[in-house]
PASEBA-1860 file (N, C-alpha, C; in nm, 3 decimals):
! residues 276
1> XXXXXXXX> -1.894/-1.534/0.469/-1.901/-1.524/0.323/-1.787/-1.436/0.272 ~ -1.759/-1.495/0.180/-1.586/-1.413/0.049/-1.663/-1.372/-0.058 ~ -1.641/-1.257/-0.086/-1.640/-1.213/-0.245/-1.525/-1.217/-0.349 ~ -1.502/-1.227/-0.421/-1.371/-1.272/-0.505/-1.398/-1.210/-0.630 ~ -1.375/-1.057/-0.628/-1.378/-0.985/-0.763/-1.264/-1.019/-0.873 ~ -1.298/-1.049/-0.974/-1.171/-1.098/-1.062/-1.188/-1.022/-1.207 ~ -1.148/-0.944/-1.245/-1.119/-0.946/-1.391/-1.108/-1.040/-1.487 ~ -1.145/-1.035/-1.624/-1.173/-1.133/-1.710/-0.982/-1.124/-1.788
9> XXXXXXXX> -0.976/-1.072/-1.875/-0.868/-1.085/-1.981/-0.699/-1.063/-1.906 ~ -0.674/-1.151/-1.911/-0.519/-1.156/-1.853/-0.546/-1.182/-1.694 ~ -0.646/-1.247/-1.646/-0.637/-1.252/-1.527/-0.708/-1.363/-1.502 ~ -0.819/-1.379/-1.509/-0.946/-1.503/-1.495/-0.901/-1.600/-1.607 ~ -0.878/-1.522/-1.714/-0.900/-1.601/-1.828/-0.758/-1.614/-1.866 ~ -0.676/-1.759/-1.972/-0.626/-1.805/-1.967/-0.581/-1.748/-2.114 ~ -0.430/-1.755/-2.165/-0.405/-1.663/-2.311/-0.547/-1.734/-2.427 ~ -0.608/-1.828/-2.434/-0.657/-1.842/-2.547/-0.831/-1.771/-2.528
17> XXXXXXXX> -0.845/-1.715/-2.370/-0.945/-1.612/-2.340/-1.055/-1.717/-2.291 ~ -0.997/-1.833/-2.231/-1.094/-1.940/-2.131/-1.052/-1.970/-2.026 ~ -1.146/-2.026/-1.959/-1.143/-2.061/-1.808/-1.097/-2.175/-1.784 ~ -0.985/-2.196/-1.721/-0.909/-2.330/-1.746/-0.979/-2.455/-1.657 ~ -0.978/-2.560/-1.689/-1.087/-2.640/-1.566/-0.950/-2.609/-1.448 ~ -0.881/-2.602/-1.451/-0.796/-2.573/-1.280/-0.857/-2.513/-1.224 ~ -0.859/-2.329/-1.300/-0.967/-2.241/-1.216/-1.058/-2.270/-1.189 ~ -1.163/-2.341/-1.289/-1.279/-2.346/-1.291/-1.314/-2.438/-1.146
25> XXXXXXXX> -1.213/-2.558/-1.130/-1.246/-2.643/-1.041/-1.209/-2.551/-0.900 ~ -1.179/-2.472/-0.911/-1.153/-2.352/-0.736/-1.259/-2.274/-0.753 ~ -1.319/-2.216/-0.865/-1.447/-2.179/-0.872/-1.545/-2.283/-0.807 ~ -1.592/-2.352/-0.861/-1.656/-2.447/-0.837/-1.662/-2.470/-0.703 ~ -1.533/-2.445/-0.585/-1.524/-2.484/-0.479/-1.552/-2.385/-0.390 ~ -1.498/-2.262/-0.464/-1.511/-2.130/-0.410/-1.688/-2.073/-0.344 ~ -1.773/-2.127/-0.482/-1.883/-2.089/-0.434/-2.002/-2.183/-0.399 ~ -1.927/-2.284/-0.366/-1.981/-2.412/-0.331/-1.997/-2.404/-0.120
33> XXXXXXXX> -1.892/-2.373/-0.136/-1.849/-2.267/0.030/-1.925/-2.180/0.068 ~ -2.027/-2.174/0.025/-2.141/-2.028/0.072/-2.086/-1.864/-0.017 ~ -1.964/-1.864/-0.116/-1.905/-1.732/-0.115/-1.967/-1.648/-0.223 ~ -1.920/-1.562/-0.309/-2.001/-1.492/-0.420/-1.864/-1.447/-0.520 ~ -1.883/-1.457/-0.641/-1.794/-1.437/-0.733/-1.852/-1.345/-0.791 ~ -1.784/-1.238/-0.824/-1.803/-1.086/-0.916/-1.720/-1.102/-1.017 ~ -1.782/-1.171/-1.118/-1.714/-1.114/-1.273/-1.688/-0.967/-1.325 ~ -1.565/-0.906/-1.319/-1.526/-0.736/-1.312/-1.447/-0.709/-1.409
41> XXXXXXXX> -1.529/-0.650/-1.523/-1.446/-0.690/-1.680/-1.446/-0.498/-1.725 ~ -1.402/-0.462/-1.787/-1.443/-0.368/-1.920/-1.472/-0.423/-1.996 ~ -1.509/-0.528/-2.023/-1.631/-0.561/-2.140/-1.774/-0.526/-2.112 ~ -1.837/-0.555/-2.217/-2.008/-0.481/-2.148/-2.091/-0.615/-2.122 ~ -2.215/-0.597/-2.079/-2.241/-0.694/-1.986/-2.270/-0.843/-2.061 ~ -2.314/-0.849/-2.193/-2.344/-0.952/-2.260/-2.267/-1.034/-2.312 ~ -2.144/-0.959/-2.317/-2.015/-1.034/-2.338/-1.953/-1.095/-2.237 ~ -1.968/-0.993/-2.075/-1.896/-1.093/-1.968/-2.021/-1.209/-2.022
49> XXXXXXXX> -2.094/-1.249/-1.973/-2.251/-1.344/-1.990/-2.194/-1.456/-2.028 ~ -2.158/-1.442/-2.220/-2.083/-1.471/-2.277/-2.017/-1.620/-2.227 ~ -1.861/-1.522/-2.162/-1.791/-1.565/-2.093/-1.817/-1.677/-1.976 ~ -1.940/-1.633/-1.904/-1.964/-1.692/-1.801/-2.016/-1.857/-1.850 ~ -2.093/-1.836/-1.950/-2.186/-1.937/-2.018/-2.110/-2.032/-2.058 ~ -1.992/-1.989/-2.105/-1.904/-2.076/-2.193/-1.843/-2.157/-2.085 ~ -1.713/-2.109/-1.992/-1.698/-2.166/-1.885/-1.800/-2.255/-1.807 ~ -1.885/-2.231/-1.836/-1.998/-2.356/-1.741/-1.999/-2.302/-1.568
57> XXXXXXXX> -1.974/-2.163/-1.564/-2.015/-2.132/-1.457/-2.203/-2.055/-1.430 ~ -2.269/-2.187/-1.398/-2.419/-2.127/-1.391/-2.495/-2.165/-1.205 ~ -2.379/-2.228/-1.124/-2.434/-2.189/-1.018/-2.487/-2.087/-0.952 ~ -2.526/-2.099/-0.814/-2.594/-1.983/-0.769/-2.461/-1.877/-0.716 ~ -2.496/-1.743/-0.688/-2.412/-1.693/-0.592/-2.316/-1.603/-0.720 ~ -2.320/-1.574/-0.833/-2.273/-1.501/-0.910/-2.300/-1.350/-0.964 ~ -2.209/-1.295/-0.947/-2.305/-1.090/-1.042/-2.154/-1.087/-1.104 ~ -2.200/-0.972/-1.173/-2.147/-0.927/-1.332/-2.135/-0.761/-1.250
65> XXXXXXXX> -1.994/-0.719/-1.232/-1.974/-0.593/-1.284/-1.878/-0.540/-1.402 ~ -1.978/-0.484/-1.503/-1.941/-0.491/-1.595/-1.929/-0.318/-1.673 ~ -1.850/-0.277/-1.786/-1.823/-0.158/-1.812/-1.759/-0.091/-1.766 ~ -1.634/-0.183/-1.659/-1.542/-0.078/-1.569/-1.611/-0.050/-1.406 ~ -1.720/-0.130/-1.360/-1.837/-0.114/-1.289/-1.943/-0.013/-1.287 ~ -2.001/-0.031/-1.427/-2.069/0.095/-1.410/-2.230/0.032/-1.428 ~ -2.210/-0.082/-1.440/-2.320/-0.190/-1.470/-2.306/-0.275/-1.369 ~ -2.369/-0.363/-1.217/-2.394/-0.456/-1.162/-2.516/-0.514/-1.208
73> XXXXXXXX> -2.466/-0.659/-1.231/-2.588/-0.764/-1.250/-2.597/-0.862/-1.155 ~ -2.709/-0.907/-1.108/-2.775/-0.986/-1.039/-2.832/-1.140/-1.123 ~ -2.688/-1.230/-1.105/-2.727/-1.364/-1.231/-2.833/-1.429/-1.122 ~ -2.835/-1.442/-1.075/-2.966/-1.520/-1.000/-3.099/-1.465/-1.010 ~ -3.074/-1.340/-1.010/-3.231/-1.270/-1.034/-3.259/-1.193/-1.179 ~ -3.193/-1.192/-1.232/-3.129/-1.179/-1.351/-3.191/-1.046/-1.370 ~ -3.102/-0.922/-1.257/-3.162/-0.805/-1.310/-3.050/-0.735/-1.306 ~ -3.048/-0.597/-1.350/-2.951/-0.447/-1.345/-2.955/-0.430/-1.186
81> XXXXXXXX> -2.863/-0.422/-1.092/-2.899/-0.345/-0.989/-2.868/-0.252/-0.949 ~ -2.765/-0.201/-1.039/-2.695/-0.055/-1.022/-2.662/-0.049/-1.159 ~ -2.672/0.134/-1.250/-2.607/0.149/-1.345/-2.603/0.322/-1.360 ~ -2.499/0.325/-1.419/-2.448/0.475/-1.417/-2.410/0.480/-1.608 ~ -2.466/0.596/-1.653/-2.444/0.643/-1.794/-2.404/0.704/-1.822 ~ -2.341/0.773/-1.944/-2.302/0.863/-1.951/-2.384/0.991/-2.048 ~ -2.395/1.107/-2.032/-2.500/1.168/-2.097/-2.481/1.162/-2.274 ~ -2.545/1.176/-2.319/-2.551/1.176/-2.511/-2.471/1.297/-2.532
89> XXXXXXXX> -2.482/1.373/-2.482/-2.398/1.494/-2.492/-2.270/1.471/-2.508 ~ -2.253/1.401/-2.384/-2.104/1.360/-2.355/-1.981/1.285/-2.439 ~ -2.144/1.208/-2.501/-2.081/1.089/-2.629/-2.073/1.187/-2.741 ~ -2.151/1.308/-2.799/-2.098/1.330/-2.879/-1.981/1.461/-2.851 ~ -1.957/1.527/-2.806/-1.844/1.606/-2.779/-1.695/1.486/-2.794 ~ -1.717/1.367/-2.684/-1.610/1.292/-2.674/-1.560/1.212/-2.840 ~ -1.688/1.218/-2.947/-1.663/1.139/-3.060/-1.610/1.291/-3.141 ~ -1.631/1.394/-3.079/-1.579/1.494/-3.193/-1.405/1.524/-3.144
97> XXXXXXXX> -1.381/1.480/-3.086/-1.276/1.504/-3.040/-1.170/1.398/-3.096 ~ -1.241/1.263/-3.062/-1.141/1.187/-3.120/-1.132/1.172/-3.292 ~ -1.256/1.234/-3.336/-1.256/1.240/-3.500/-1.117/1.349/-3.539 ~ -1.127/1.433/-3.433/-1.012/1.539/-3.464/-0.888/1.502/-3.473 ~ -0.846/1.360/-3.385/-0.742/1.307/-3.419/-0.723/1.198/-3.502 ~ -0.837/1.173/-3.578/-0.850/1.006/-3.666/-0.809/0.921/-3.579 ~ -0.904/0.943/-3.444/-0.880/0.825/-3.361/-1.040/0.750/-3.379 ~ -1.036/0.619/-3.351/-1.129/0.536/-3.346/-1.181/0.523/-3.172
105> XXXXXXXX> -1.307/0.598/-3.210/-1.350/0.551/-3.072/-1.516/0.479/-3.099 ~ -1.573/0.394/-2.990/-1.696/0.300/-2.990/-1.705/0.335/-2.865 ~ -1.889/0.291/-2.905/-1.997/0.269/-2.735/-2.066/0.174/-2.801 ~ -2.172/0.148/-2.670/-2.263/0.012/-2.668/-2.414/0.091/-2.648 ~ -2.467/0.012/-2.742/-2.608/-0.021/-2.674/-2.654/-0.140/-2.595 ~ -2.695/-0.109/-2.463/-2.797/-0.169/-2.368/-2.852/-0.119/-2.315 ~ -2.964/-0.122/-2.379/-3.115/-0.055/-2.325/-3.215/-0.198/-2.302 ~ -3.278/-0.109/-2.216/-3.388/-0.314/-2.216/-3.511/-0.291/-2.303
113> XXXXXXXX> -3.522/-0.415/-2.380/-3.593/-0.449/-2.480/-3.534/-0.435/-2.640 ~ -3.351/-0.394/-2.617/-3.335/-0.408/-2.729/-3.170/-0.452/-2.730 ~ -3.119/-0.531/-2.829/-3.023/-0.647/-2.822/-2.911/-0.576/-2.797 ~ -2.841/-0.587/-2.725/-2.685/-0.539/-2.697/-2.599/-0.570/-2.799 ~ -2.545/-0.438/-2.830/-2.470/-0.408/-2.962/-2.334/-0.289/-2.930 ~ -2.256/-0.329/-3.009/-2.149/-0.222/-3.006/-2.180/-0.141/-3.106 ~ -2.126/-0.022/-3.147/-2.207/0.124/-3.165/-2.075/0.177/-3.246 ~ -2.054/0.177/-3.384/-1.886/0.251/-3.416/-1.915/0.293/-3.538
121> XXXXXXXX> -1.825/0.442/-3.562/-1.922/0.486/-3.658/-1.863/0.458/-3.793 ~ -1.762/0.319/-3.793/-1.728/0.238/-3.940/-1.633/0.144/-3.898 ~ -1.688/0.038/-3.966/-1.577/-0.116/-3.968/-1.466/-0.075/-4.016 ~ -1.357/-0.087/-3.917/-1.257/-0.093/-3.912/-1.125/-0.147/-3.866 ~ -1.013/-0.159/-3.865/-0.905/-0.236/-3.786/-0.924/-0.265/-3.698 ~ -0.972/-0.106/-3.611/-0.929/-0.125/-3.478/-1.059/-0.226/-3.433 ~ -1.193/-0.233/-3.477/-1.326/-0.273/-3.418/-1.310/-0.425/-3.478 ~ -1.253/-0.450/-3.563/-1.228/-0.610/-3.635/-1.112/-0.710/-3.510
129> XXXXXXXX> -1.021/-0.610/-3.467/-0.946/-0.672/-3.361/-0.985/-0.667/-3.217 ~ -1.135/-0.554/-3.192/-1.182/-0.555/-3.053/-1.262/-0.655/-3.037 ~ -1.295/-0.703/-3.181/-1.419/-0.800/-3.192/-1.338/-0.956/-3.185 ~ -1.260/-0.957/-3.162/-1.230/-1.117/-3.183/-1.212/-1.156/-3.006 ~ -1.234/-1.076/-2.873/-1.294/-1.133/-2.808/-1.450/-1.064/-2.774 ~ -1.467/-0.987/-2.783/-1.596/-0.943/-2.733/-1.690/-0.960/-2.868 ~ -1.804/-1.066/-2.916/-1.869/-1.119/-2.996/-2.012/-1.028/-3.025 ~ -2.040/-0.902/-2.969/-2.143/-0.801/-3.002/-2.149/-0.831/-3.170
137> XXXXXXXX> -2.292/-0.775/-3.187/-2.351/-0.754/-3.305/-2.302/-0.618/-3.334 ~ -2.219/-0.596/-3.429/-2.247/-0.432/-3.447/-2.336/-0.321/-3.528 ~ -2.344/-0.207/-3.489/-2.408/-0.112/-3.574/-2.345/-0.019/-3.628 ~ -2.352/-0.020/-3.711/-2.227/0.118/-3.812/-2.335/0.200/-3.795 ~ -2.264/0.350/-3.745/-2.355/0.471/-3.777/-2.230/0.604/-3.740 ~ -2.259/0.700/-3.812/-2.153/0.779/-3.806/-2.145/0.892/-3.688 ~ -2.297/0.880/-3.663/-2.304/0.997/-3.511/-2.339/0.893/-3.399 ~ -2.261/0.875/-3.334/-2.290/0.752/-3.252/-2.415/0.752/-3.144
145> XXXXXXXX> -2.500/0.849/-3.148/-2.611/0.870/-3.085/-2.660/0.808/-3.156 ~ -2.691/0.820/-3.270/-2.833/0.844/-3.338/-2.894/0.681/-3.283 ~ -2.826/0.570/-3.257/-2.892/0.419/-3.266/-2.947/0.447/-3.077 ~ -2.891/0.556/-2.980/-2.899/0.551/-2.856/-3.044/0.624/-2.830 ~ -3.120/0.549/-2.763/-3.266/0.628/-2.651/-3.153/0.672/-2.494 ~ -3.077/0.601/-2.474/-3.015/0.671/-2.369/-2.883/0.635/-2.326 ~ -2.801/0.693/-2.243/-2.691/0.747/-2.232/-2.603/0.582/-2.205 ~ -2.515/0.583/-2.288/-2.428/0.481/-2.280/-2.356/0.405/-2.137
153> XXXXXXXX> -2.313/0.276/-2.112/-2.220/0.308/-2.000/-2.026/0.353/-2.051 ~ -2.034/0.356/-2.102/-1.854/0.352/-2.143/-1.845/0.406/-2.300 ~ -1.763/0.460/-2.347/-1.688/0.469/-2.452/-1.555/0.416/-2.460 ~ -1.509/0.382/-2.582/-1.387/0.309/-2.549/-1.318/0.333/-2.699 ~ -1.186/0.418/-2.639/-1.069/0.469/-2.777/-0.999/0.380/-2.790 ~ -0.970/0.350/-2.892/-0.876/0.241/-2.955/-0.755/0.316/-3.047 ~ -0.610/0.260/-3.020/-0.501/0.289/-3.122/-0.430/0.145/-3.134 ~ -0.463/0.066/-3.261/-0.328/-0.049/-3.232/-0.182/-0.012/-3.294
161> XXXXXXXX> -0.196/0.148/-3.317/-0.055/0.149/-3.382/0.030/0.297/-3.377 ~ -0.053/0.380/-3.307/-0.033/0.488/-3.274/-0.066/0.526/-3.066 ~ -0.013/0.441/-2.995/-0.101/0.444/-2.851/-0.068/0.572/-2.792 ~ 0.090/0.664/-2.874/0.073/0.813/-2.825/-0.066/0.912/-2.853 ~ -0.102/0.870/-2.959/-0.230/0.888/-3.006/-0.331/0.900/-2.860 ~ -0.360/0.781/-2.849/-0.450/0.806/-2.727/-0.449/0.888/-2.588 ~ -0.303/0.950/-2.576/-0.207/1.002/-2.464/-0.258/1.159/-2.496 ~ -0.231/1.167/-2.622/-0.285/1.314/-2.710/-0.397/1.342/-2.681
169> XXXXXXXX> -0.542/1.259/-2.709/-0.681/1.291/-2.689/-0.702/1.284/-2.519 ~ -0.676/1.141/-2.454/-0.643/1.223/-2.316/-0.653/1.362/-2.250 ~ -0.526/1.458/-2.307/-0.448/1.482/-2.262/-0.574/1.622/-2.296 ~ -0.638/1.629/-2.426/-0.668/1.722/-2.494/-0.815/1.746/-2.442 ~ -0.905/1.646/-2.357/-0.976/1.686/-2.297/-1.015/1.634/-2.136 ~ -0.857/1.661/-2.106/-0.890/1.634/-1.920/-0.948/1.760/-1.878 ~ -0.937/1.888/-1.897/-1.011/2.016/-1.847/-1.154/1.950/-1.906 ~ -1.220/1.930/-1.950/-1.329/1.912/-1.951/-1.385/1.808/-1.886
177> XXXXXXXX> -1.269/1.724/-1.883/-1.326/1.551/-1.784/-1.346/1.610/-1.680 ~ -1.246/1.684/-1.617/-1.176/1.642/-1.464/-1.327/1.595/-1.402 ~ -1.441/1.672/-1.391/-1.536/1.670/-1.313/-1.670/1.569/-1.374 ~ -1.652/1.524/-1.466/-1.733/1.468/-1.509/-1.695/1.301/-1.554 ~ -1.570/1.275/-1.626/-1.583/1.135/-1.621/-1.407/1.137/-1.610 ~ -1.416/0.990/-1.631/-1.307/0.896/-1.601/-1.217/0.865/-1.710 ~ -1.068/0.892/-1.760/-1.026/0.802/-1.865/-0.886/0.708/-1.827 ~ -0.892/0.638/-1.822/-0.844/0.491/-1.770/-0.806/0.372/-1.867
185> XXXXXXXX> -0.707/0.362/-1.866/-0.635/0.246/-1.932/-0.656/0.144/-1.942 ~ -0.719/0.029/-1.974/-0.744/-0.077/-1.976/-0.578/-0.204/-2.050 ~ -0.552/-0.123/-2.138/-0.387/-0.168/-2.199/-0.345/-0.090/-2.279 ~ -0.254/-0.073/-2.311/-0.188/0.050/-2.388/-0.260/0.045/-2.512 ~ -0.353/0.028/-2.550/-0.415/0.028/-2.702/-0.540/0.038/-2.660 ~ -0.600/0.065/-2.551/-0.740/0.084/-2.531/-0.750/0.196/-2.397 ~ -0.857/0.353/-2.432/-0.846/0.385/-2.335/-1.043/0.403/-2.314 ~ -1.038/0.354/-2.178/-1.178/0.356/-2.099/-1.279/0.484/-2.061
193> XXXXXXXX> -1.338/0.527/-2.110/-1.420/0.653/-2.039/-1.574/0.603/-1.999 ~ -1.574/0.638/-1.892/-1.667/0.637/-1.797/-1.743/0.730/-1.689 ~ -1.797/0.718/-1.680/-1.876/0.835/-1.509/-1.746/0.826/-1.423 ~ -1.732/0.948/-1.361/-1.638/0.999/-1.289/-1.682/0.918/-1.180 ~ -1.792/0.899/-1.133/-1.816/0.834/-0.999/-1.788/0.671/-0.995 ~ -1.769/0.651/-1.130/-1.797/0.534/-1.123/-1.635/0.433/-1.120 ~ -1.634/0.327/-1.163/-1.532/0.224/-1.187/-1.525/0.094/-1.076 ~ -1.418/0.018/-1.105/-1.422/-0.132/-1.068/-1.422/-0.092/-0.874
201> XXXXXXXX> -1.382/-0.008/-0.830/-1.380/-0.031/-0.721/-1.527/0.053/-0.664 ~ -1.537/0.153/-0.743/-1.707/0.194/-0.650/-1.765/0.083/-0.696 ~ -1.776/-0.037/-0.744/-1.872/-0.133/-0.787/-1.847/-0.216/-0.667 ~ -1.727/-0.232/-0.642/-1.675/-0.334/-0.556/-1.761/-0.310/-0.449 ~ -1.754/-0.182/-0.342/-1.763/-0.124/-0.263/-1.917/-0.108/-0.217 ~ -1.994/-0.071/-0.360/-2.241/-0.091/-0.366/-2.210/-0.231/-0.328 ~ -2.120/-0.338/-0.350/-2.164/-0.477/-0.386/-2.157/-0.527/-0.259 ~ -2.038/-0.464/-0.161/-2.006/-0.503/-0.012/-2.123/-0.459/0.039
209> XXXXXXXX> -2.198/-0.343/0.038/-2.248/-0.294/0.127/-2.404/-0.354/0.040 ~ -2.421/-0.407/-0.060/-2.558/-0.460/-0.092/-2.574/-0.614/-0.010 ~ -2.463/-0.674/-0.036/-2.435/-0.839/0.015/-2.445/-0.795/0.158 ~ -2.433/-0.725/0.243/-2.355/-0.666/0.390/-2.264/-0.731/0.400 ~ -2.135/-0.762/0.362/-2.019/-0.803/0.320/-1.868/-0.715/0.379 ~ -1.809/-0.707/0.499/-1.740/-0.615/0.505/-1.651/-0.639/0.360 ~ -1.554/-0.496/0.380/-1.405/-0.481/0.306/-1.336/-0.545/0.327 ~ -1.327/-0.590/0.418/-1.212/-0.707/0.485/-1.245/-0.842/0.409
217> XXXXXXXX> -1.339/-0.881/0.388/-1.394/-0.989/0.312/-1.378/-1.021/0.194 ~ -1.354/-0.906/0.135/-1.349/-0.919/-0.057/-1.230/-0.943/-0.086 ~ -1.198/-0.985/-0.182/-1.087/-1.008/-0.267/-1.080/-0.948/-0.399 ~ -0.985/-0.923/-0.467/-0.992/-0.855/-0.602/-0.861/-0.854/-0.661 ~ -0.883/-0.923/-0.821/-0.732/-0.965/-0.867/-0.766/-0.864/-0.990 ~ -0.671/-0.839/-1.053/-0.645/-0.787/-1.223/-0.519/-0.776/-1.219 ~ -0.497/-0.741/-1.352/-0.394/-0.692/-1.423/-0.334/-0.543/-1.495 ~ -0.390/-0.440/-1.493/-0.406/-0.315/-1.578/-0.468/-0.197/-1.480
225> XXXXXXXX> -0.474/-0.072/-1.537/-0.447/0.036/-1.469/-0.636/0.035/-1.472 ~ -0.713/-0.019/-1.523/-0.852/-0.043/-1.461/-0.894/-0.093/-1.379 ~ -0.837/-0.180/-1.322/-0.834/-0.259/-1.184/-0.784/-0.209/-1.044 ~ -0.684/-0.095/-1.103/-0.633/-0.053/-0.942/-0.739/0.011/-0.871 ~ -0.818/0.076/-0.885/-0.919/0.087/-0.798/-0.975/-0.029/-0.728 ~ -1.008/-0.122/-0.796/-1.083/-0.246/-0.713/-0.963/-0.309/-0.606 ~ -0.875/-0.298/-0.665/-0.755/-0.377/-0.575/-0.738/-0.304/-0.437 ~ -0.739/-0.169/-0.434/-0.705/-0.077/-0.345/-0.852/-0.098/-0.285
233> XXXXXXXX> -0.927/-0.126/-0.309/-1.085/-0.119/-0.195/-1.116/-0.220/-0.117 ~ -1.037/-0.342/-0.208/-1.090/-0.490/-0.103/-0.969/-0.514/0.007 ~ -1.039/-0.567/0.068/-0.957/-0.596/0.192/-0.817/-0.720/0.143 ~ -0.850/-0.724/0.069/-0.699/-0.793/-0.035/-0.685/-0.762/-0.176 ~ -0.580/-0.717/-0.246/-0.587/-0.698/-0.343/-0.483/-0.788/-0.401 ~ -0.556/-0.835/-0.488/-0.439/-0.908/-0.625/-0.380/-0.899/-0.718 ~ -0.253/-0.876/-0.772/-0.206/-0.813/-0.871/-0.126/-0.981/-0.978 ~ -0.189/-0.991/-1.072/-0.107/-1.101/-1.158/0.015/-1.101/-1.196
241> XXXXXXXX> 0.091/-1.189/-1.179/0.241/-1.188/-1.222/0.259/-1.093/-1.318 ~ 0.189/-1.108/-1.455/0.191/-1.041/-1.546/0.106/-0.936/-1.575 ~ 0.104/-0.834/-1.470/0.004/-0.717/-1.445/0.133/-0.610/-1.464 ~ 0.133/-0.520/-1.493/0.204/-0.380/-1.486/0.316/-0.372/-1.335 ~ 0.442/-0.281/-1.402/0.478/-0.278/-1.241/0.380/-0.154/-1.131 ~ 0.328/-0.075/-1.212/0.246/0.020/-1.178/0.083/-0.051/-1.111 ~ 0.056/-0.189/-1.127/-0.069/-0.238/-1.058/-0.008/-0.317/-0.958 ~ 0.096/-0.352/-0.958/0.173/-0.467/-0.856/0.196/-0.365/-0.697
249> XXXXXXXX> 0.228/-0.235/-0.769/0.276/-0.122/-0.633/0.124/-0.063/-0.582 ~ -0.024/-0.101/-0.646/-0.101/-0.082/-0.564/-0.158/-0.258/-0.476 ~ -0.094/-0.351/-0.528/-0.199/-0.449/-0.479/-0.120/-0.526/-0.297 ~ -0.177/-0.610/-0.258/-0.108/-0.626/-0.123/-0.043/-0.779/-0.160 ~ -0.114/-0.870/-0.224/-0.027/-1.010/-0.307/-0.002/-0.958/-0.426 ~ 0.126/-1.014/-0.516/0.127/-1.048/-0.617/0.142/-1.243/-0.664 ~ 0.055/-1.307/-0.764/0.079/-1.439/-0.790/0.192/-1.462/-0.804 ~ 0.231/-1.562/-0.781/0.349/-1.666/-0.829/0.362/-1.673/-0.975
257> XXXXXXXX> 0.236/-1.718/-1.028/0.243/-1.770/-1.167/0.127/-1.697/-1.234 ~ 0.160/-1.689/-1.376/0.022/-1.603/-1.431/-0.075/-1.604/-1.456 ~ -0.119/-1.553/-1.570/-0.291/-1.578/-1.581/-0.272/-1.725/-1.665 ~ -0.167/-1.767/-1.791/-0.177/-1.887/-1.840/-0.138/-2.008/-1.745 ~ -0.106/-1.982/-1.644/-0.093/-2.118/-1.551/-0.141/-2.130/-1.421 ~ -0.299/-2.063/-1.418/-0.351/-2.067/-1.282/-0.323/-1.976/-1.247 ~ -0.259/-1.842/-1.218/-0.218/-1.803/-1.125/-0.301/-1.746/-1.007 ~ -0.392/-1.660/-1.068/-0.529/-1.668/-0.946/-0.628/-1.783/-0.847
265> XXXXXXXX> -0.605/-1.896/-0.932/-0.645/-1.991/-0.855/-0.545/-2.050/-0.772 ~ -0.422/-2.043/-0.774/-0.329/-2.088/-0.686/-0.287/-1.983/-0.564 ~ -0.322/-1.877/-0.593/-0.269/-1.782/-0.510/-0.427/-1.761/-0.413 ~ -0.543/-1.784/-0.448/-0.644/-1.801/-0.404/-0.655/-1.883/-0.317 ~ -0.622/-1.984/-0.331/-0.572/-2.118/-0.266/-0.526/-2.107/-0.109 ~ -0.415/-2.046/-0.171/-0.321/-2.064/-0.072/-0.374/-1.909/0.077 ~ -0.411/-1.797/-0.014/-0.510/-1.694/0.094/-0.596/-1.749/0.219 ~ -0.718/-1.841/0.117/-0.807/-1.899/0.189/-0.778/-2.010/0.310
273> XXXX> -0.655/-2.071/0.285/-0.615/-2.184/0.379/-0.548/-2.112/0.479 ~ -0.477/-1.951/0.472/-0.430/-1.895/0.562/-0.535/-1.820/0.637 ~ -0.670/-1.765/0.610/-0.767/-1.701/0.656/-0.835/-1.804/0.760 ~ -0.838/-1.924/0.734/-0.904/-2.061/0.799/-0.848/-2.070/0.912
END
């Protein structure tokens, strides 16, 4: 058995943010083969779903790590099987900070028994342009607790026009991160905070050892400075043509061609016929 962790945006998914039937038809083949596909997004989990639904991927043999991996889902059994939060505390210190710079930052609600929603404390640019792929319901509220019973998985700062901006707030509370969470790039206009323990490759890593799956077995493609962890854990890592030169110098392939012309499914391709 193969695991084949893939990232969604600039990597899985194709510029118009779908699954091209090329891929889809190596999907299709991929886990038709006995293997398991890990959808591994910074989106939150209802949106990868989303994604998955649309593509017409509903065979068996699929999980969702989702939030940077701070969320594993189980689509066959359709449960949480790992999740890591971050404390309320955390969310509000981290929202007073970025208020200090008129930066825009959002979290999510998913709690069970109540609808998964993005969390921002006013409609704005930046949440009108996060929203045109990730389709959440939102909730305007100005203390971003107040809609939360419990601790978020991710926060996520946004600049589409200032990204030194985000370099600044960074910068302004790593003594307080170092030991507690994560802030991580997803693209120069979005930065990721999360559980220090957590991200795409400790997800990778519960998922080997839940499947009993060595490291040697997995695969893992992206594009962006959120992915190098997963790339560096599987026993192959994939870096997309059009990934950073900074994700290309952690991965062991880089594709031929990019995310708009196959490039993971061709470079997939060609792995598997050499592993055989």
């Amino acid at each position: 058995m193969k695991l084949l962790f893939t990232d969604l945006d600039d990597t899985l998914l194709n510029n118009q943010s779908l699954v091209s039937s090329e891929t889809k038809a190596f999907l299709d083949e991929f886990l038709a083969d006995g293997n398991r596909l890990i959808l591994s997004s910074g989106r939150p989990l209802a949106s990868v779903l989303e994604v998955k639904e649309q593509a017409g991927l509903c065979q068996p043999g699929i999980f969702v790590s989702s939030s940077n991996g701070t969320l594993v889902y189980d689509c066959d059994n359709r449960r949480i099987i790992m999740k890591k939060c971050l404390p309320l505390s955390y969310v509000s210190y981290l929202q007073e900070q970025a208020a200090a710079l008129s930066l825009h930052v959002h979290t999510y609600r998913e709690e069970k028994g109540k609808s998964d929603a993005i969390i921002t404390p006013d409609e704005n640019e930046e949440i009108r342009y996060y929203r045109r792929r990730v389709h959440l319901p939102l909730i305007i509220s100005e203390n971003l607790c107040d809609p939360l019973t419990e601790g978020p998985c991710k926060l996520l700062a946004i600049s589409l026009h200032n990204p030194e901006k985000l370099e600044t707030f960074r910068k302004n509370i790593a003594d307080w991160a170092e030991d507690k969470i994560q802030t991580i790039y997803s693209n120069k206009q979005y930065l990721e905070l999360f559980d220090k323990s957590a991200g795409k490759g400790s997800s990778l890593r519960f998922l080997c050892d839940y499947l009993q799956v060595p490291l040697s077995d997995a695969y893992a493609a992206g594009d962006a400075d959120n992915d190098i962890s997963m790339l560096e854990a599987a026993g192959c890592g994939i870096a997309m043509k059009n990934a950073s030169d900074k994700v290309k110098a952690h991965a062991d392939v880089v594709t031929d061609l990019d995310n708009d012309r196959n490039g993971l499914a061709d470079t997939m391709y060609k792995l598997i016929s050499l592993r055989r």
